[in-house]
N, C-alpha and C positions, 0 to 999 in steps of 0.2 A: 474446562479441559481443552477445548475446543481452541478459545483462544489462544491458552498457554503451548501449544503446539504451533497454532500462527507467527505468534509474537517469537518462539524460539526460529524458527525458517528465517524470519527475517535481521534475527540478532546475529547466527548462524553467517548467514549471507552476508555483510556486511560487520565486521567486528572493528574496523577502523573508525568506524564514523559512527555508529549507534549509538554511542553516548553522548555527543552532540544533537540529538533527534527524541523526541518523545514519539512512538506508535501511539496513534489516535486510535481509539474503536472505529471499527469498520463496515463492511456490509457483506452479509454474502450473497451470493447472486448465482443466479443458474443452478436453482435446486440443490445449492448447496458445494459446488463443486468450486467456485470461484469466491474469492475473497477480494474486497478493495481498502485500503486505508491509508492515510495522511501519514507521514511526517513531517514534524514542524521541529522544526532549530528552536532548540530552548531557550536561545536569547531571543526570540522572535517578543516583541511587546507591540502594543498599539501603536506604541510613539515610534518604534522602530521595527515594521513588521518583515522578517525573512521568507523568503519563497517557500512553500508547502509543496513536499513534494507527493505522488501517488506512485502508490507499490501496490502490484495485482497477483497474488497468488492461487495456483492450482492444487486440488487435492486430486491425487490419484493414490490407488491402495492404500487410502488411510493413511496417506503422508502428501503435508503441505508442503511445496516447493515456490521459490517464486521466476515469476516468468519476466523479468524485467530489472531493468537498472533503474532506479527511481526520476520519474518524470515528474516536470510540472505542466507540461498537456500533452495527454496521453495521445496518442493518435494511433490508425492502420499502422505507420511506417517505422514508429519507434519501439511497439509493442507487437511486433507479429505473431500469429499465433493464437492470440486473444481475442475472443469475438465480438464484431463488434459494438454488441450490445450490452459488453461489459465494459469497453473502452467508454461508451456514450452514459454510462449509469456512474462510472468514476470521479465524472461532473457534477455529480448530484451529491457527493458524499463531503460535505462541506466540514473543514475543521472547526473542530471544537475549542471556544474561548475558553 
């Protein structure tokens, strides 16, 4: 449930480009209130791999919103807002082959 509310914030937010992207399982972080996860370009293959991008979103009252335009390294300046122990933990959420 959890996730299907994630994954909708970020289909929601992005309806142009989402079906170009597969949303990776994510993490959540900070007791729940932050989430991190990949998208990878579906033509992305070993032989020709595409940039991975990281989208961070926040729950407040029980609704996921995202905080960000999808990055490929997340930093203090392009994610403000986001602490930054969830920008440093974004690194560790490696896509899934």
């Amino acid at each position: 449930q959890e996730i299907d509310a994630i994954n909708s914030a970020i289909v929601t937010r992005y309806p142009r480009i989402i079906n170009q992207y597969t949303i990776q399982r994510g993490e959540l972080q900070q007791k729940g209130e932050w989430y991190v996860t990949n998208l990878v370009n579906k033509r992305s293959t070993n032989d020709s791999p595409k940039d991975v991008y990281k989208v961070i979103l926040f729950k407040s009252n029980d609704t996921w919103t995202v905080q960000n335009q999808p990055e490929i390294l997340p930093t203090v300046h392009n994610m403000p807002g986001v602490p930054n122990a969830v920008i440093e933990n974004a690194y560790s959420v490696d896509p899934i082959e």
